[in-house]
N, CA, C and O atoms as a Tinker XYZ file with bonds, in Angstrom:
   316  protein
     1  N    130.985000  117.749000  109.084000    73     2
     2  CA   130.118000  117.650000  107.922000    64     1     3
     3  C    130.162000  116.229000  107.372000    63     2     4     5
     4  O    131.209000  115.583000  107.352000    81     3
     5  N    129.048000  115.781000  106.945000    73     3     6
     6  CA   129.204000  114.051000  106.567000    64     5     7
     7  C    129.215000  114.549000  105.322000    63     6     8     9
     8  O    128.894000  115.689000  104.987000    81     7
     9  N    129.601000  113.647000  104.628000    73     7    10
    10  CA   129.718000  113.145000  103.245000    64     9    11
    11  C    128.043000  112.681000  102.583000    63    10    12    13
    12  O    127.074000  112.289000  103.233000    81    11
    13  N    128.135000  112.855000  101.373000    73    11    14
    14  CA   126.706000  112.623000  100.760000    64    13    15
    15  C    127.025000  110.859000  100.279000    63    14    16    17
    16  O    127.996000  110.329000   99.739000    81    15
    17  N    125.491000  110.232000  100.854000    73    15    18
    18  CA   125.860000  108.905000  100.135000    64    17    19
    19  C    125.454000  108.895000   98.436000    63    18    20    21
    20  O    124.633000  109.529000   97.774000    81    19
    21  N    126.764000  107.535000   98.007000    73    19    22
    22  CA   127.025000  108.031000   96.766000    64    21    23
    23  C    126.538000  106.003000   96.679000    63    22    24    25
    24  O    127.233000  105.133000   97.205000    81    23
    25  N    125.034000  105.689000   95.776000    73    23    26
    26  CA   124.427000  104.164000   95.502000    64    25    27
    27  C    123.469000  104.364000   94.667000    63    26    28    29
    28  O    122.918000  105.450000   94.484000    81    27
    29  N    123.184000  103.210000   94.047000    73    27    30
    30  CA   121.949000  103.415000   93.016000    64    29    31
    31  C    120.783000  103.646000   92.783000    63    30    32    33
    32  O    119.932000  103.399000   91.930000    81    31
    33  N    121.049000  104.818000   94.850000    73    31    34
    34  CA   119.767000  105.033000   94.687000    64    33    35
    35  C    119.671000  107.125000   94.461000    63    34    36    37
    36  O    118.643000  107.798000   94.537000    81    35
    37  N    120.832000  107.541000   94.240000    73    35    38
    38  CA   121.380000  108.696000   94.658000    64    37    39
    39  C    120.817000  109.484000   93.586000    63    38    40    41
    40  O    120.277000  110.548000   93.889000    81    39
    41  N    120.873000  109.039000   92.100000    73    39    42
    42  CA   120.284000  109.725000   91.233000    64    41    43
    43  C    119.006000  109.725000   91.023000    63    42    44    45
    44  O    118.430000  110.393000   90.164000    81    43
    45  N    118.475000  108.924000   91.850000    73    43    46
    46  CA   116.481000  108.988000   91.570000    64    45    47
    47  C    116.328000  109.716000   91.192000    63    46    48    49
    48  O    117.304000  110.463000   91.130000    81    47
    49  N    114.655000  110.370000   90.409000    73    47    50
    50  CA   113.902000  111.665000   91.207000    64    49    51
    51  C    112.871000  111.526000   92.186000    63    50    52    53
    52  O    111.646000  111.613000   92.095000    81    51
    53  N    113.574000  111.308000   93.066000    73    51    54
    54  CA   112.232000  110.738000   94.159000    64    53    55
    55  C    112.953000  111.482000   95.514000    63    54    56    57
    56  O    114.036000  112.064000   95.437000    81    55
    57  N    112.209000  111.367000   96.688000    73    55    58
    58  CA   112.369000  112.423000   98.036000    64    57    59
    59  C    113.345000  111.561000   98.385000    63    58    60    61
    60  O    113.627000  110.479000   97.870000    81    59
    61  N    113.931000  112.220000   99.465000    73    59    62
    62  CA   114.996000  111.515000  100.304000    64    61    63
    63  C    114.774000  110.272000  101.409000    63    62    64    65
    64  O    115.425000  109.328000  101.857000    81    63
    65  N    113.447000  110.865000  101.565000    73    63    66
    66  CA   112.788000  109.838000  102.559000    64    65    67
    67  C    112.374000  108.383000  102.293000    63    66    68    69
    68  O    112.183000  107.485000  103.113000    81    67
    69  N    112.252000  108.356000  100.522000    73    67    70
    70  CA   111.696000  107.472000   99.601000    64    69    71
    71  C    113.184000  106.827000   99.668000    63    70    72    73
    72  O    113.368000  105.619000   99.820000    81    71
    73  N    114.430000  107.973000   99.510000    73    71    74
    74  CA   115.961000  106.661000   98.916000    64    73    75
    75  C    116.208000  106.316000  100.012000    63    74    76    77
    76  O    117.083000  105.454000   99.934000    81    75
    77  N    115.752000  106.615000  101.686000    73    75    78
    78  CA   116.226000  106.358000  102.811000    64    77    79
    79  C    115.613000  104.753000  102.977000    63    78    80    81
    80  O    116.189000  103.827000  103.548000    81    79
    81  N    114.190000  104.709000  102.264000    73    79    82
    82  CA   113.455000  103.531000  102.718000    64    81    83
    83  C    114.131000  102.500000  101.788000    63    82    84    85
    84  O    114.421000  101.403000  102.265000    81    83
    85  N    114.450000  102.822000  100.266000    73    83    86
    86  CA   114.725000  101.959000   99.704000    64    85    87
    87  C    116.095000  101.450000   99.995000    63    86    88    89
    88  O    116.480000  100.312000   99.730000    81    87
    89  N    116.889000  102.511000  100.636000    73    87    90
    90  CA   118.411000  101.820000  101.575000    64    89    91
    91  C    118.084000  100.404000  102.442000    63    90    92    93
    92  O    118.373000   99.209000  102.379000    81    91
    93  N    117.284000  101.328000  103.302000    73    91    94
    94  CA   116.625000  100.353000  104.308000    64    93    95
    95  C    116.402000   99.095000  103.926000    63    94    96    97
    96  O    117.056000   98.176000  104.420000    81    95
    97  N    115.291000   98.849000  102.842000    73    95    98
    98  CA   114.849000   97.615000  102.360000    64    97    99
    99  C    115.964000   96.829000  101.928000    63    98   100   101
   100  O    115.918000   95.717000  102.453000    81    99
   101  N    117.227000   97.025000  100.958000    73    99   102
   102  CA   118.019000   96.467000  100.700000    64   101   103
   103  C    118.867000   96.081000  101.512000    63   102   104   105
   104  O    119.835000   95.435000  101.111000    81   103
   105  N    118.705000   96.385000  102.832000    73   103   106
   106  CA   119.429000   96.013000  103.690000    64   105   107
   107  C    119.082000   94.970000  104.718000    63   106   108   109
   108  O    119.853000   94.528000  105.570000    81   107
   109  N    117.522000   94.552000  104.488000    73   107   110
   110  CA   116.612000   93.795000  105.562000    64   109   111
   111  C    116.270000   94.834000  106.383000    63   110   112   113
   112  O    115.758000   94.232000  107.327000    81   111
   113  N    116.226000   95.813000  106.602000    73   111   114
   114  CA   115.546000   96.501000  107.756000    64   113   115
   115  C    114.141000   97.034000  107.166000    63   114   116   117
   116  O    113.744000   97.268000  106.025000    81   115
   117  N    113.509000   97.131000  108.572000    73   115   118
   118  CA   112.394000   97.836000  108.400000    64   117   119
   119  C    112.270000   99.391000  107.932000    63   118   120   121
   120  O    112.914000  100.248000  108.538000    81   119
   121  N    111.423000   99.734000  106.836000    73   119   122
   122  CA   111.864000  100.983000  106.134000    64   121   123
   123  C    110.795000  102.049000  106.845000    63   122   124   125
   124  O    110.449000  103.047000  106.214000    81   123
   125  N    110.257000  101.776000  108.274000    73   123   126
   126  CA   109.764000  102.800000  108.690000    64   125   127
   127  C    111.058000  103.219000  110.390000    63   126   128   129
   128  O    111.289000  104.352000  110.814000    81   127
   129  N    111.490000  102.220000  110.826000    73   127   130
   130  CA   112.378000  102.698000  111.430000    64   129   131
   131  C    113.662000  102.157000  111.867000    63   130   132   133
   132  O    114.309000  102.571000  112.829000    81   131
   133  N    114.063000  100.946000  110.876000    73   131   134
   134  CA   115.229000  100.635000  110.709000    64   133   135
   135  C    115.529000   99.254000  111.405000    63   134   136   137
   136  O    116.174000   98.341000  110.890000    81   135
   137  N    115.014000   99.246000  112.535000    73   135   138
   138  CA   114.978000   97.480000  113.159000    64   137   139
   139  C    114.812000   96.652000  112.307000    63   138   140   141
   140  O    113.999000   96.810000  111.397000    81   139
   141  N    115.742000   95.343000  112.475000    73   139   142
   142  CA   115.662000   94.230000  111.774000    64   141   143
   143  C    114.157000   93.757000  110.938000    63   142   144   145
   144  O    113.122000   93.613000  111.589000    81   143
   145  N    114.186000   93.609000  109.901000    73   143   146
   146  CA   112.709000   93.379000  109.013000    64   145   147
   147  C    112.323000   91.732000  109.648000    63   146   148   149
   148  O    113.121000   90.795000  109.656000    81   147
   149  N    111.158000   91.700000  110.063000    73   147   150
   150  CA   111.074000   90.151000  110.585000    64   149   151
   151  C    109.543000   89.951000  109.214000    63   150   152   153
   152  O    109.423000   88.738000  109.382000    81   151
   153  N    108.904000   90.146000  108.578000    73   151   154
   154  CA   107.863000   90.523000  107.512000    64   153   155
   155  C    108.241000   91.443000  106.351000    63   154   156   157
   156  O    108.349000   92.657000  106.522000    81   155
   157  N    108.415000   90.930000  105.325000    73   155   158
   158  CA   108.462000   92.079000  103.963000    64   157   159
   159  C    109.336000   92.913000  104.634000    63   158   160   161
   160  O    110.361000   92.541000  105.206000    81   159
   161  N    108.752000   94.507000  104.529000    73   159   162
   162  CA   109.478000   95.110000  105.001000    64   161   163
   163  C    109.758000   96.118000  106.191000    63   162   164   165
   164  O    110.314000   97.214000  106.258000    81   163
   165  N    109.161000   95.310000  107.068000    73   163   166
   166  CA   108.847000   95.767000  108.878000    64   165   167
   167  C    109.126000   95.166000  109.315000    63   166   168   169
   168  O    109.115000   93.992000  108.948000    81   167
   169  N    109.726000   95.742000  110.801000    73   167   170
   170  CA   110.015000   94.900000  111.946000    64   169   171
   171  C    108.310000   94.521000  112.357000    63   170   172   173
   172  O    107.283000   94.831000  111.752000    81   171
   173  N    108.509000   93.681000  113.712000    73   171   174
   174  CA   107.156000   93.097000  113.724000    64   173   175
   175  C    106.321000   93.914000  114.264000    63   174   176   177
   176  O    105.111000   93.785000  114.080000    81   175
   177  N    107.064000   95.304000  115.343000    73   175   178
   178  CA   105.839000   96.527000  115.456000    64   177   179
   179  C    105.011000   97.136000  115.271000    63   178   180   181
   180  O    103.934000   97.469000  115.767000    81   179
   181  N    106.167000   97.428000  113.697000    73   179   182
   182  CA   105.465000   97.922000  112.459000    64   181   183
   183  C    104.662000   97.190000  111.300000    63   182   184   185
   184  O    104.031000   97.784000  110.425000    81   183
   185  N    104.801000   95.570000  111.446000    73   183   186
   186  CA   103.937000   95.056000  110.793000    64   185   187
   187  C    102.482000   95.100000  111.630000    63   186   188   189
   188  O    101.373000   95.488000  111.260000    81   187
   189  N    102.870000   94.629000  112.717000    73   187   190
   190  CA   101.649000   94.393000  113.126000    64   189   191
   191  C    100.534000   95.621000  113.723000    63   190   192   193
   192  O     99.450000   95.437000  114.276000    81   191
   193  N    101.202000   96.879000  113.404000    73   191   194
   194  CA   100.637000   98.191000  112.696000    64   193   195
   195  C     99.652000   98.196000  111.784000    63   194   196   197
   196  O     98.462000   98.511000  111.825000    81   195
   197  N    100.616000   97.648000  110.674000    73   195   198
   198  CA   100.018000   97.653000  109.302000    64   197   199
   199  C     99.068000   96.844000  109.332000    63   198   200   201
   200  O     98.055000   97.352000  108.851000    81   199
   201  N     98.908000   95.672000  109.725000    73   199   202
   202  CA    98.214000   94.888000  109.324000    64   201   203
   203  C     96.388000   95.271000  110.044000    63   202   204   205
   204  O     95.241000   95.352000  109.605000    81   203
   205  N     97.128000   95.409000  111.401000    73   203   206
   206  CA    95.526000   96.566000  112.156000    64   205   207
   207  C     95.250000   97.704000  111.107000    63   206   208   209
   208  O     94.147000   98.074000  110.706000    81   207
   209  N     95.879000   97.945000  110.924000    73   207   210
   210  CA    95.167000   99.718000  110.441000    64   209   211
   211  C     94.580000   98.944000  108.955000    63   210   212   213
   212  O     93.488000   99.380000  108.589000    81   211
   213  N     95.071000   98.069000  108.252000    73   211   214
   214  CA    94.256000   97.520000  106.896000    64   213   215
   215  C     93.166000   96.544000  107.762000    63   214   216   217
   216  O     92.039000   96.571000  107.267000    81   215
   217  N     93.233000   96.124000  108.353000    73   215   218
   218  CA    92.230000   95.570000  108.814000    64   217   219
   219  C     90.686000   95.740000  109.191000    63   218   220   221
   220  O     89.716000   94.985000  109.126000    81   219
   221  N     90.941000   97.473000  109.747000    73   219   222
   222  CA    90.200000   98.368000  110.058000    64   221   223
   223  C     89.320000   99.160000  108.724000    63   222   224   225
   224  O     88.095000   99.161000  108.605000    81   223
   225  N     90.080000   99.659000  108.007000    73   223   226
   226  CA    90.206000  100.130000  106.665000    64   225   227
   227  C     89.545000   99.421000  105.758000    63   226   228   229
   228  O     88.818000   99.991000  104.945000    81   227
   229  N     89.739000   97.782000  105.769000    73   227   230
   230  CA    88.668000   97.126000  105.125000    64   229   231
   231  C     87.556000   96.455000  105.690000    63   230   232   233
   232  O     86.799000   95.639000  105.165000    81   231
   233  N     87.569000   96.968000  106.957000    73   231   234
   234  CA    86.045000   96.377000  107.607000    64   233   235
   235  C     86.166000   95.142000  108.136000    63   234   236   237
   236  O     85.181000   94.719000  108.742000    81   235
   237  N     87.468000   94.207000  108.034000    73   235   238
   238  CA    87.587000   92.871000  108.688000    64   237   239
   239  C     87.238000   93.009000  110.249000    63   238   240   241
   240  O     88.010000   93.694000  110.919000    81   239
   241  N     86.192000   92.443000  110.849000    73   239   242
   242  CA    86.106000   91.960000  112.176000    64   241   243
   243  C     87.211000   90.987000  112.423000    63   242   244   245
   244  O     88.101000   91.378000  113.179000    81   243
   245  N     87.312000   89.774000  111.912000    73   243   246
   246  CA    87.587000   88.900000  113.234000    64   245   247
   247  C     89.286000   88.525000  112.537000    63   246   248   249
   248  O     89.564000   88.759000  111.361000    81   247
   249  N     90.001000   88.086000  113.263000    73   247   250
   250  CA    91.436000   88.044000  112.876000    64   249   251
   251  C     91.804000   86.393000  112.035000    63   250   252   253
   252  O     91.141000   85.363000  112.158000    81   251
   253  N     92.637000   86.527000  111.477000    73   251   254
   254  CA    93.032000   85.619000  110.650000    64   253   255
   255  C     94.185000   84.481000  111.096000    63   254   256   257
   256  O     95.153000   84.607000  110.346000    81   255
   257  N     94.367000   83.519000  111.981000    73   255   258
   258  CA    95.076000   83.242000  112.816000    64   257   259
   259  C     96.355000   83.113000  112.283000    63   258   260   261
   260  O     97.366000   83.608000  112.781000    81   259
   261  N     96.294000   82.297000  111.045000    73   259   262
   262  CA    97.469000   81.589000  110.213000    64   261   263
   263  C     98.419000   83.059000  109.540000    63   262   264   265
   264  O     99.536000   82.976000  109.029000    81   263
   265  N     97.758000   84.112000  109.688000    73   263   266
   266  CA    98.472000   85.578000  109.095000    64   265   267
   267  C    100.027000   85.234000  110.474000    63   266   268   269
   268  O    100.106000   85.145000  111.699000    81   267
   269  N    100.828000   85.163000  109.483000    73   267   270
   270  CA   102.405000   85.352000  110.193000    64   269   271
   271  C    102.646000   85.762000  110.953000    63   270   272   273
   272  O    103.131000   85.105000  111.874000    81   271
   273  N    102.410000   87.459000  111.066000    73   271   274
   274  CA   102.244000   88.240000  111.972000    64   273   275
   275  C    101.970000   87.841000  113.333000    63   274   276   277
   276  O    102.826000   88.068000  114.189000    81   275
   277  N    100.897000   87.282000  113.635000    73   275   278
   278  CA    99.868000   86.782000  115.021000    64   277   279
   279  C    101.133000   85.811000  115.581000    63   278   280   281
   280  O    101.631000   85.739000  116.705000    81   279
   281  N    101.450000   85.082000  114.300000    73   279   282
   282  CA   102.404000   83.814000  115.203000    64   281   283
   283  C    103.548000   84.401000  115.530000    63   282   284   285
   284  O    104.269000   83.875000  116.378000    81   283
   285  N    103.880000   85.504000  114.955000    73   283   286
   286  CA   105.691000   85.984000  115.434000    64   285   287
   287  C    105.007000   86.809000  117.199000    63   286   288   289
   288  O    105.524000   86.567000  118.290000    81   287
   289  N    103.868000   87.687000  116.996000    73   287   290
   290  CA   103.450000   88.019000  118.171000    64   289   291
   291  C    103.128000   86.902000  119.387000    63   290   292   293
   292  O    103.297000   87.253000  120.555000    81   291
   293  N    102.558000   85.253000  119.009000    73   291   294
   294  CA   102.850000   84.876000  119.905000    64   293   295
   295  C    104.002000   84.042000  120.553000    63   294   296   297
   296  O    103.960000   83.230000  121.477000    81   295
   297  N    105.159000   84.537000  119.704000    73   295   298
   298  CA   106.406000   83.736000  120.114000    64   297   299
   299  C    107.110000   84.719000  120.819000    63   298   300   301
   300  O    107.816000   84.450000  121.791000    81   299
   301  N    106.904000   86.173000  120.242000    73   299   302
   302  CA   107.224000   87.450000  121.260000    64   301   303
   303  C    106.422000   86.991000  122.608000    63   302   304   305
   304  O    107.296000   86.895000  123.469000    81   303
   305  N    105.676000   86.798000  122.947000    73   303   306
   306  CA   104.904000   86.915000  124.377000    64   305   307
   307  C    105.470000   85.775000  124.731000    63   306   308   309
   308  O    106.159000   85.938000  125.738000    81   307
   309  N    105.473000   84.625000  124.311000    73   307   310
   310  CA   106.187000   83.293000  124.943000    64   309   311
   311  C    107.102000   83.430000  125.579000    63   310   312   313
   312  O    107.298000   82.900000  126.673000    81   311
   313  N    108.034000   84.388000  124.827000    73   311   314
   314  CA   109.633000   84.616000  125.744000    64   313   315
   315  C    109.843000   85.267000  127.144000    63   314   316
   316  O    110.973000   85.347000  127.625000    81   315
């Protein structure tokens, strides 16, 4: 049986899933699945998730080069 974590995030009233993310964030990780945060608060998977699906969502066609994101993706492919 584990032990319950005991931090300032324990007394919320908010879901568990909500104090799991806000663990996460305080820790640098990404608060959708825990890999190192390389953006706010996503690894670059999951940013560059986010950033498609708002992209879509607001009707942007064409991509934004200087957006962070693009450049961490092309230093991932470089390697």
């Amino acid at each position: 049986m584990s032990l319950p974590i005991i931090d300032q995030f324990t007394d919320l009233p908010i879901t568990r899933q909500r104090k799991w993310q806000l663990r996460k964030q305080a820790e640098g990780k990404c608060i959708t699945c825990g890999a190192p945060a390389v953006v706010a608060f996503f690894c670059l998977k999951h940013a560059v998730g986010k950033r498609e699906y708002e992209r879509v969502k607001e009707g942007f066609k064409f991509r934004k080069p200087s957006c962070k994101t693009y450049q961490l993706e092309a230093q991932e492919a470089a390697k």
